[in-house]
N, C-alpha and C positions, 0 to 999 in steps of 0.2 A: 504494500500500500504506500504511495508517494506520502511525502509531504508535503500539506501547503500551509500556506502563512495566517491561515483562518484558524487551523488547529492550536496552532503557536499562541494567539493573541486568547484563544477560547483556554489553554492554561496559564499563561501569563496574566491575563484582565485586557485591558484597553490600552495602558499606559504605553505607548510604544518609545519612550523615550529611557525608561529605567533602565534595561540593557545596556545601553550604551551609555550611559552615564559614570558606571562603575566602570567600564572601558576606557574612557576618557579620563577618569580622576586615577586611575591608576597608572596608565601610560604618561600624563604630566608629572606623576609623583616619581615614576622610574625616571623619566628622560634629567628630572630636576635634579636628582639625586645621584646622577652620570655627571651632568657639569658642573655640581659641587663640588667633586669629588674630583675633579680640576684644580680648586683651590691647594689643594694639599702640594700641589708644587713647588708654591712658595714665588712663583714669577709673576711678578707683577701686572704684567698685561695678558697675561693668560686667566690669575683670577679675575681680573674685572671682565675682562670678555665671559667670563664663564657665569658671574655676577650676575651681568646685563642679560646674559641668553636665559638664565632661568628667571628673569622676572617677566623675561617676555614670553618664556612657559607659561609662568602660572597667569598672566595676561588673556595667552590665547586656550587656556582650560576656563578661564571663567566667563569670557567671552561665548567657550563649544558650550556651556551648560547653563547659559542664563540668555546668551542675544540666539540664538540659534532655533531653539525651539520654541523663544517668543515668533520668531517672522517665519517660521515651516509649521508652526503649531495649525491646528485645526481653522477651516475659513468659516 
């Protein structure tokens, strides 16, 4: 028997954004926690670039989970 995406939402509920939310906060938490771990260098322009790029992580993770499915949410 295939599966289709009606079964999916008939055990998950409606919400089709929860899935992926845990998705998204987890992969910004891995990727932030790779260019922190940059700092430990001790080189000065490797941590601020590594600084900078995780604050524009967790930028574009709050961004995927607050602007995203305001403007793809239900019409």
């Amino acid at each position: 028997m295939p599966f289709r995406p009606a079964d999916f939402r008939a055990v998950r509920g409606n919400d089709r954004w929860q899935g992926s939310r845990g998705a998204v906060v987890f992969t910004g938490a891995t990727v932030a926690i790779a260019l922190l771990a940059l700092a430990i260098v001790q080189i000065r322009l490797i941590t601020t670039m590594a600084v900078t790029a995780t604050g524009t992580v967790m930028i574009a993770v709050l961004a995927a989970l607050t602007l995203l499915p305001a403007f793809a949410g239900p019409r």
